[in-house]
N, CA, C and O atoms as CSV, one atom per row, in Angstrom:
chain,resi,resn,atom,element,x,y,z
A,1,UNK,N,N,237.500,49.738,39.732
A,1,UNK,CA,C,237.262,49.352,41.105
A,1,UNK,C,C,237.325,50.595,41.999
A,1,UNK,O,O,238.153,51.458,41.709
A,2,UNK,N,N,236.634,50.742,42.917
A,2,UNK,CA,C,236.240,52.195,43.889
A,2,UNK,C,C,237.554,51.669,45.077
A,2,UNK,O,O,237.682,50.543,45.559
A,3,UNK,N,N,238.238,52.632,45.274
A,3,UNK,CA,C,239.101,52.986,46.638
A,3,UNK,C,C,238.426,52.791,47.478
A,3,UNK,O,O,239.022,52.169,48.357
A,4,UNK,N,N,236.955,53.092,47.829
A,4,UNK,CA,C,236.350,53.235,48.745
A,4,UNK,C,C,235.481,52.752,49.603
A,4,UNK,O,O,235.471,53.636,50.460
A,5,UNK,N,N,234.598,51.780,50.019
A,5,UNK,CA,C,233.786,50.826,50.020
A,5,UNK,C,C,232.275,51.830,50.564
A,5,UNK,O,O,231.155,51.874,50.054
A,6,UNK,N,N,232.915,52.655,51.965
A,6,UNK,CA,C,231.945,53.314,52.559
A,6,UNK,C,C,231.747,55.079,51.917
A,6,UNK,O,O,232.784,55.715,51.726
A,7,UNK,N,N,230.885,55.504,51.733
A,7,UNK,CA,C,230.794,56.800,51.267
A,7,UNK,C,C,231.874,57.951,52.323
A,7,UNK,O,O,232.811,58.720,52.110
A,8,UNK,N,N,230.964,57.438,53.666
A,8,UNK,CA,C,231.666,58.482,54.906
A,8,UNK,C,C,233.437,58.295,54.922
A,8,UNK,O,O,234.176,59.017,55.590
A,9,UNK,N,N,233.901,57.172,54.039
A,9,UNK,CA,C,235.349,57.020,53.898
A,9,UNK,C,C,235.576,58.194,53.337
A,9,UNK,O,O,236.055,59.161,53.930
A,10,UNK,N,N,235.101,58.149,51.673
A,10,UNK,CA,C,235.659,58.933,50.772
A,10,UNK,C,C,235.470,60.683,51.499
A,10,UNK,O,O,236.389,61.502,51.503
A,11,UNK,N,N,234.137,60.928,52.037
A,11,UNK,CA,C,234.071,62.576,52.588
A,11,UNK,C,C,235.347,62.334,53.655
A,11,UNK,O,O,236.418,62.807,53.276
A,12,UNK,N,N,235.342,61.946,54.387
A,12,UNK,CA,C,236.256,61.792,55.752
A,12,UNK,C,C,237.962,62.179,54.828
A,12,UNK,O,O,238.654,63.180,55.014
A,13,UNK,N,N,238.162,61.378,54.156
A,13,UNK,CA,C,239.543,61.438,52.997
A,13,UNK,C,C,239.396,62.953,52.474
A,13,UNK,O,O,240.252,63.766,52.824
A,14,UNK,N,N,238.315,63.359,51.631
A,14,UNK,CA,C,238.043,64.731,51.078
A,14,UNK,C,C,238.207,65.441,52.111
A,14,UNK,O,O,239.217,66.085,51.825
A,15,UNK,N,N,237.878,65.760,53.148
A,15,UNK,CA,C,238.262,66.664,54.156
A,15,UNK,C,C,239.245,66.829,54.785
A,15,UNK,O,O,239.437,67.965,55.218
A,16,UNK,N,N,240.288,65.709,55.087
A,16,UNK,CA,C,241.288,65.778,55.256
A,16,UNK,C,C,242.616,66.347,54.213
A,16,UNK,O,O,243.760,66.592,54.596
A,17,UNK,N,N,242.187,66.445,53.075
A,17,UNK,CA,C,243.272,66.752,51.327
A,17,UNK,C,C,242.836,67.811,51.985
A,17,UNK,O,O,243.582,68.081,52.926
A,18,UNK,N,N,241.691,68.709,51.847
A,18,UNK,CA,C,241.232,69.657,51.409
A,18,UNK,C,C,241.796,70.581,52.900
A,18,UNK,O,O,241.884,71.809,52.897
A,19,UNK,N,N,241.971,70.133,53.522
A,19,UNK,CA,C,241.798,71.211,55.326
A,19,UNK,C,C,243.414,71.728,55.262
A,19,UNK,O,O,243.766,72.676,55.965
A,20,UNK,N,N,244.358,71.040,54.375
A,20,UNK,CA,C,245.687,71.321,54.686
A,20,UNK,C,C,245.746,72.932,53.517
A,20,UNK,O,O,245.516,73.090,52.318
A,21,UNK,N,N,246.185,73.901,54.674
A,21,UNK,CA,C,246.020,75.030,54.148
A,21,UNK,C,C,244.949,75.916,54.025
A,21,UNK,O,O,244.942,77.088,53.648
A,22,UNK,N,N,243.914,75.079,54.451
A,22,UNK,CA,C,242.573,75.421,55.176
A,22,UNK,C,C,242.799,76.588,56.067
A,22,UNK,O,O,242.207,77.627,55.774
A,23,UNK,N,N,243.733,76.567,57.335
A,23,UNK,CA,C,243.739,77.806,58.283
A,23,UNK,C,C,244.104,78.850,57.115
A,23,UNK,O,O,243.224,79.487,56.535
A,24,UNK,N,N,245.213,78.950,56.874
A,24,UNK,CA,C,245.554,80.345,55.495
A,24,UNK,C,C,244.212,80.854,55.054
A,24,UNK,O,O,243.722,81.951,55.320
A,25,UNK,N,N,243.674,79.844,54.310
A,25,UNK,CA,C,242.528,80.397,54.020
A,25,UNK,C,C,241.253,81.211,54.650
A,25,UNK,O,O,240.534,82.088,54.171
A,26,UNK,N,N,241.275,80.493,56.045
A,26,UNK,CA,C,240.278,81.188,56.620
A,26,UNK,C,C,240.627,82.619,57.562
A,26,UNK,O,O,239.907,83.594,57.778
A,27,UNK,N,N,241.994,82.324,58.006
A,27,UNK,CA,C,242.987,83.159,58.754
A,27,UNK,C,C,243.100,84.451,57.935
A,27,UNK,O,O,242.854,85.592,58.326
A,28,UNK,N,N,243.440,84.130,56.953
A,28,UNK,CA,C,244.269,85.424,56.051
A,28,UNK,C,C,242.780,86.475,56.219
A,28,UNK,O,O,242.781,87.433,56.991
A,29,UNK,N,N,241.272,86.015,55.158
A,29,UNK,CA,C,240.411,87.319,55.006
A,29,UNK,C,C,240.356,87.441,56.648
A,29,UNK,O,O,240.395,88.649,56.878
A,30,UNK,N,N,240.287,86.777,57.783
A,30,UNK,CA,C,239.645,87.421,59.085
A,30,UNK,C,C,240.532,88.641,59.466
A,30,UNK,O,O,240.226,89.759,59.884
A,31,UNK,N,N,241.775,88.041,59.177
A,31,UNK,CA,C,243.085,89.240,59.588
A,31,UNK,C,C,242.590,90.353,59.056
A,31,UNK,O,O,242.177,91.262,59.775
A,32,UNK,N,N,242.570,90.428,57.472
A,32,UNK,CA,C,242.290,91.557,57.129
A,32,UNK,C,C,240.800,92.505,57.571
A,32,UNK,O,O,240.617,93.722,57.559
A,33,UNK,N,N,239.810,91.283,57.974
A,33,UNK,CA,C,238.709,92.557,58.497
A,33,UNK,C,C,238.683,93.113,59.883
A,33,UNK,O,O,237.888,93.923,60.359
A,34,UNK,N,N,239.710,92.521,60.442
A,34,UNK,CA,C,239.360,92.639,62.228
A,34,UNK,C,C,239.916,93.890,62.257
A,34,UNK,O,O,240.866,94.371,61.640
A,35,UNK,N,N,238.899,94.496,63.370
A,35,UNK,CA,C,239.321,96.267,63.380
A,35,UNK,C,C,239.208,96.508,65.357
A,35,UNK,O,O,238.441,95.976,66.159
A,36,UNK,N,N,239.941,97.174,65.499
A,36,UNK,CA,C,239.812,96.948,67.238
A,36,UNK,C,C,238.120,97.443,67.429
A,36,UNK,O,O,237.433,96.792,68.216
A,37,UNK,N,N,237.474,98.663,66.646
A,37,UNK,CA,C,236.229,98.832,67.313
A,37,UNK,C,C,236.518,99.856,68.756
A,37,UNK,O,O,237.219,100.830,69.030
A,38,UNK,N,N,235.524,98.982,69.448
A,38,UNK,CA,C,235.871,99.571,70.796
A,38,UNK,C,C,235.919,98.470,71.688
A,38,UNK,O,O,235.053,98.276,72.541
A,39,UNK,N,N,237.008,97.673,71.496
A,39,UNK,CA,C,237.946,96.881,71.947
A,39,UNK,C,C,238.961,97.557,73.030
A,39,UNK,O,O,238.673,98.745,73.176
A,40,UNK,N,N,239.743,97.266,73.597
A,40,UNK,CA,C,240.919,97.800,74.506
A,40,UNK,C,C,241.822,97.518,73.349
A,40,UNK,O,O,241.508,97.193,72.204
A,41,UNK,N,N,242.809,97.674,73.783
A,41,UNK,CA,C,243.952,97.691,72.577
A,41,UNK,C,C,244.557,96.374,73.191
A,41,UNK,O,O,244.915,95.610,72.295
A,42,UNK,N,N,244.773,95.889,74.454
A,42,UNK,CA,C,245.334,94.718,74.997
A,42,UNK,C,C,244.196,93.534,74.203
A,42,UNK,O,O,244.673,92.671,73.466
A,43,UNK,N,N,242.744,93.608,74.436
A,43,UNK,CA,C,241.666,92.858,73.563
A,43,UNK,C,C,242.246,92.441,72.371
A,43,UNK,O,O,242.672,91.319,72.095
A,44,UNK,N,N,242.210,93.974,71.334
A,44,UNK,CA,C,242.767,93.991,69.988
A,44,UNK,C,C,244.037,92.793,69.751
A,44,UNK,O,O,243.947,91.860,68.954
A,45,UNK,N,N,245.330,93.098,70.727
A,45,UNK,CA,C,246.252,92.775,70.174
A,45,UNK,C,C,246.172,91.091,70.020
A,45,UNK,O,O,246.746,90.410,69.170
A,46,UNK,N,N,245.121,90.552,71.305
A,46,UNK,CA,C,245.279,89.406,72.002
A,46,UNK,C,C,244.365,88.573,70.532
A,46,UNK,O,O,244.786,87.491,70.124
A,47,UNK,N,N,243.482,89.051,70.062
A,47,UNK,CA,C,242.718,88.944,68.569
A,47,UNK,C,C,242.971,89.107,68.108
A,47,UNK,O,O,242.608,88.376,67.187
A,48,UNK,N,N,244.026,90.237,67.617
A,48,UNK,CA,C,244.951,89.712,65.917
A,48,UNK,C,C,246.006,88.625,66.300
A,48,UNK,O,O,246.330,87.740,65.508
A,49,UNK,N,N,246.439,88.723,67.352
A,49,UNK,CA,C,247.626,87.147,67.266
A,49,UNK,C,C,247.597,86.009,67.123
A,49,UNK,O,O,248.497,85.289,66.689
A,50,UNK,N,N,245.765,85.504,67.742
A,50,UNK,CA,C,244.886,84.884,66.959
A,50,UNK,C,C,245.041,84.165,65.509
A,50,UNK,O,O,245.419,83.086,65.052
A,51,UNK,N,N,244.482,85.505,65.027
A,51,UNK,CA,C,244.183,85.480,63.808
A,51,UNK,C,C,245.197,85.575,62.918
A,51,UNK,O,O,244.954,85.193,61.773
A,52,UNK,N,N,247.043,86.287,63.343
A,52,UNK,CA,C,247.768,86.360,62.545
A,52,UNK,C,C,248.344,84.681,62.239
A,52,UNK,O,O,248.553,84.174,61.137
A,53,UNK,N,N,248.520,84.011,63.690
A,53,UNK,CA,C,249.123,82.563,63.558
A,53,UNK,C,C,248.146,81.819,62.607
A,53,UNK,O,O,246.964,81.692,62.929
A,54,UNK,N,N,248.704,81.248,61.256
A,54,UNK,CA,C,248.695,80.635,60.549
A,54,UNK,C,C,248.115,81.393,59.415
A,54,UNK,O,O,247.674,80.738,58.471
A,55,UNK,N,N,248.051,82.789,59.381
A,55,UNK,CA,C,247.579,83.348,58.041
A,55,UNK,C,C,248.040,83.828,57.302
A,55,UNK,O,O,247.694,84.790,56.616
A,56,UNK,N,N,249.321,82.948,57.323
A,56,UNK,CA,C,250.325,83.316,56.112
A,56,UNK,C,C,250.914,84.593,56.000
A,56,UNK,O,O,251.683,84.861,55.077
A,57,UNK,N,N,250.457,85.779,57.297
A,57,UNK,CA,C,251.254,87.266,57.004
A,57,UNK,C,C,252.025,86.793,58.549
A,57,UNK,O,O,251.706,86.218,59.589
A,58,UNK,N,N,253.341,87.502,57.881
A,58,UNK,CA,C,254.481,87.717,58.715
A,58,UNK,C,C,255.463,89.086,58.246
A,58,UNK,O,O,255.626,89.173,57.029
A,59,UNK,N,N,255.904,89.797,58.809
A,59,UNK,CA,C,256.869,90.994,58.839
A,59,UNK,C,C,256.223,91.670,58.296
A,59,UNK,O,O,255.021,91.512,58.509
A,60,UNK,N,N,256.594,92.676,57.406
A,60,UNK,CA,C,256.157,94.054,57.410
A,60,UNK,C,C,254.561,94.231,56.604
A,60,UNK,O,O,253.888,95.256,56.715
A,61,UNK,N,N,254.179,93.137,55.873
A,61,UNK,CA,C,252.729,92.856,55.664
A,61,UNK,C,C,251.816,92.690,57.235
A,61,UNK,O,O,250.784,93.295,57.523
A,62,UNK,N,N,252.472,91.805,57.990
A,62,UNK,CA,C,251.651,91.765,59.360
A,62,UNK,C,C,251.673,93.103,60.219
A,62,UNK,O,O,250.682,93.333,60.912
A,63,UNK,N,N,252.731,94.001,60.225
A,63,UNK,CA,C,252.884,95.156,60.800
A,63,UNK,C,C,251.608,96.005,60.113
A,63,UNK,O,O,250.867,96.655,60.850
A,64,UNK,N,N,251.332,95.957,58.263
A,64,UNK,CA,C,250.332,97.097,58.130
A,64,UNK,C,C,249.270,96.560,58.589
A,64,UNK,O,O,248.628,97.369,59.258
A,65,UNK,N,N,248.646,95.208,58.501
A,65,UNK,CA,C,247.661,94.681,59.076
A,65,UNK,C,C,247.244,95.207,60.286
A,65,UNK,O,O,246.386,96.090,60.283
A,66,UNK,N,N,247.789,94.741,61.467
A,66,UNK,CA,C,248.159,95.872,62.793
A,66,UNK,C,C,247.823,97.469,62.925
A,66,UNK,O,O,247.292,98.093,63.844
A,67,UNK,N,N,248.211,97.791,61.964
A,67,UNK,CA,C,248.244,99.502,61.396
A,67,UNK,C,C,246.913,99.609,61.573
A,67,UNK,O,O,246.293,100.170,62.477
A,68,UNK,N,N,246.482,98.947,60.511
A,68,UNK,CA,C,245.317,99.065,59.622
A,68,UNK,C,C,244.408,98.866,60.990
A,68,UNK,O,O,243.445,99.489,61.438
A,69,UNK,N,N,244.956,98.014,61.330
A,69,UNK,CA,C,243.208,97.885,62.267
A,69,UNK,C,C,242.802,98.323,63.737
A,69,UNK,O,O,241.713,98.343,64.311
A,70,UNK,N,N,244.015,98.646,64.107
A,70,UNK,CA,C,243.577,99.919,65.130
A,70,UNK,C,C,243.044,101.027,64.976
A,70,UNK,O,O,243.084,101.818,64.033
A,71,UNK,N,N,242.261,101.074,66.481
A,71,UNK,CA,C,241.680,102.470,66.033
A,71,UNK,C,C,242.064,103.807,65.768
A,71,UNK,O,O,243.015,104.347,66.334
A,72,UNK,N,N,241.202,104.463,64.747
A,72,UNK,CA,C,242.375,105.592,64.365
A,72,UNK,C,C,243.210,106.683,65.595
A,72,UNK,O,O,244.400,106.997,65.562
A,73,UNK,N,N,242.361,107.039,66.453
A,73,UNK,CA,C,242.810,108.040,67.243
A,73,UNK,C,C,243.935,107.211,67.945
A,73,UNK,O,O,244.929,107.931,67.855
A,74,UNK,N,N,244.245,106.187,68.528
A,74,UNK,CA,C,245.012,105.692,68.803
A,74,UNK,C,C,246.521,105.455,67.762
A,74,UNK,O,O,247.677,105.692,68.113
A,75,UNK,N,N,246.236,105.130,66.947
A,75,UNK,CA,C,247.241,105.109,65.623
A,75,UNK,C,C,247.730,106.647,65.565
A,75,UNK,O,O,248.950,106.806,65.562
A,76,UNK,N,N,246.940,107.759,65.519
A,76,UNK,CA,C,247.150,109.169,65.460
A,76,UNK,C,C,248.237,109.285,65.996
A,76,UNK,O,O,249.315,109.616,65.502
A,77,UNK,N,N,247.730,108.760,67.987
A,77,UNK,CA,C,248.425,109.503,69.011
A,77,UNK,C,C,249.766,109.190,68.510
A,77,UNK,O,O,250.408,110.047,67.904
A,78,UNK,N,N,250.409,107.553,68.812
A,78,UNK,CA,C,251.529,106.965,68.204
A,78,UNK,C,C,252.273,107.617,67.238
A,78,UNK,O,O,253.435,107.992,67.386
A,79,UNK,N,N,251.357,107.793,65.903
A,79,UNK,CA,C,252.253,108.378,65.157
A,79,UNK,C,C,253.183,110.006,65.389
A,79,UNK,O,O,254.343,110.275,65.078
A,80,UNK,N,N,251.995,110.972,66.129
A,80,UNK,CA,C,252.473,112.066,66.797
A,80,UNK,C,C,253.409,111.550,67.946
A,80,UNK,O,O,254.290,112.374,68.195
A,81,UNK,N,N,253.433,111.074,68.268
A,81,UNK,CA,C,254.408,110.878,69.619
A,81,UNK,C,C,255.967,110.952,69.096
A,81,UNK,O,O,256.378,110.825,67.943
A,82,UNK,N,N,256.696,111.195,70.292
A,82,UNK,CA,C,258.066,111.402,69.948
A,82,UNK,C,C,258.324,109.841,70.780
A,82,UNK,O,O,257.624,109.389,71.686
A,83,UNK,N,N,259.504,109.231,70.182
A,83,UNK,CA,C,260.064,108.435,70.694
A,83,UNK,C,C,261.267,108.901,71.909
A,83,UNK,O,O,261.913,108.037,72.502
């Protein structure tokens, strides 16, 4: 006997199993390609926070992410800088 009577039941059901954990999935590769560009860095930050909520990186994985995707001369200056 079918669970189901209407087809659009069973997709409607399939999409709902399937979406949990869905953001991770789509979240996590965007994190990793987003690069500021020539973005402002306020732009940048306001678009990875975005993209970090729900993509499964938190602490020092989300920090290289961050790293990673600013632009270099900016990352440079920072790193030369004295605190």
């Amino acid at each position: 006997m079918l669970e189901y009577e209407i087809a659009g039941e069973f997709l409607t059901d399939i999409k709902k199993k399937f979406r949990e954990g869905d953001e991770e999935t789509i979240k996590a590769p965007k994190l990793k390609r987003l690069e500021q560009g020539g973005r402002t860095m306020e732009e940048f930050v306001q678009e990875f926070q975005k993209a970090a909520k729900g993509s499964g990186y938190e602490g020092r994985p989300l920090v290289e992410e961050f790293k990673r995707g600013m632009s270099g001369t900016i990352y440079q200056k920072l790193m030369e800088s004295e605190w």
